[in-house]
N, C-alpha and C positions, 0 to 999 in steps of 0.2 A: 795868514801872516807869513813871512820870510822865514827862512828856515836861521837865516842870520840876525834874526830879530828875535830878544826874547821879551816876555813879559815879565817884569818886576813889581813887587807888592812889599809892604812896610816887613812883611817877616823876612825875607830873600834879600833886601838893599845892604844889608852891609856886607854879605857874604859875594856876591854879585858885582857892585858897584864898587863899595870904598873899598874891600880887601882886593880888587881886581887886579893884575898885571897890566899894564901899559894902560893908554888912556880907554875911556869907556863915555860914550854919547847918549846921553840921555835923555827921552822926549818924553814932557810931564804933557798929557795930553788927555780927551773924555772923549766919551762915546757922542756925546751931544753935540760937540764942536767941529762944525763942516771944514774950517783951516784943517784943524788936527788931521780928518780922515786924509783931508789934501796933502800932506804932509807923510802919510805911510809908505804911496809908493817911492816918492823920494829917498825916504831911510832906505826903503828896500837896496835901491838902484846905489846908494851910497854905501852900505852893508857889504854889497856885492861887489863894488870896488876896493874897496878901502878892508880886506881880512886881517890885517892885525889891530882893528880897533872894534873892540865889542860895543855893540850897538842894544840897547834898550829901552824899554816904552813902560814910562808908572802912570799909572788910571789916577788919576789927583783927585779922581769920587772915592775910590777903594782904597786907597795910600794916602788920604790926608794929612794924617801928621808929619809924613817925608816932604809934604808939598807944603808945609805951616813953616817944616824948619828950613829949607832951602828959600821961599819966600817968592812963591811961586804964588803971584797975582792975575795974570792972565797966562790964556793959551792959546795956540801951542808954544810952550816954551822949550829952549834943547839946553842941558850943559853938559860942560866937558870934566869928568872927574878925571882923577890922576895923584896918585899915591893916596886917596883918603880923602884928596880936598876938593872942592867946584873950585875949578879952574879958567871957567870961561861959561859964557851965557850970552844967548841968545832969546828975545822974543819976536815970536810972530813965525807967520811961513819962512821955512829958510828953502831957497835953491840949493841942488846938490852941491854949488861952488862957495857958498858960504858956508856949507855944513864942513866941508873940506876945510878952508880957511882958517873956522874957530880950533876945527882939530889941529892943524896942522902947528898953529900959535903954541900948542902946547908943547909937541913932541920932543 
């Protein structure tokens, strides 16, 4: 994985994500789900453009109860935090210019 990519799990989301500075991308994704894997090297390539926006990946098998309370029914889903809140969302493969877009809506 990226070095701009981190993994986040239910203990690390609130210190990570909702306390974070500026907005923060988040892909609720599983090891199972072929979209998902499709889906990494794009963060990657997104990650690597876009460095003032931290980019992160929650296992929705390992972090269930983060993926119960955001409401996170299928995958790959991405949102956009920013001061504490979900600010934007996305379902399905996103291209790097819509991952751009939802971020961008926020800033």
């Amino acid at each position: 994985m990226s070095e701009g990519i981190l993994n986040v799990g239910s203990a690390d989301f609130q210190s990570q994500v909702l306390d974070a500075d500026g907005p923060v991308l988040v892909d609720f994704w599983a090891a199972w789900c072929a979209p998902c894997r499709a889906q990494t090297p794009i963060l990657e390539k997104f990650a690597a453009a876009n460095p003032g926006v931290k980019v992160v990946k929650v296992n929705v098998d390992e972090a269930q109860q983060v993926a119960i309370k955001y409401g996170i029914r299928s995958i790959p889903t991405v949102s956009v935090f920013k001061g504490g809140d979900e600010v934007g969302k996305a379902v399905g493969l996103q291209r790097e210019a819509q991952l751009a877009a939802l971020v961008g809506s926020v800033r």
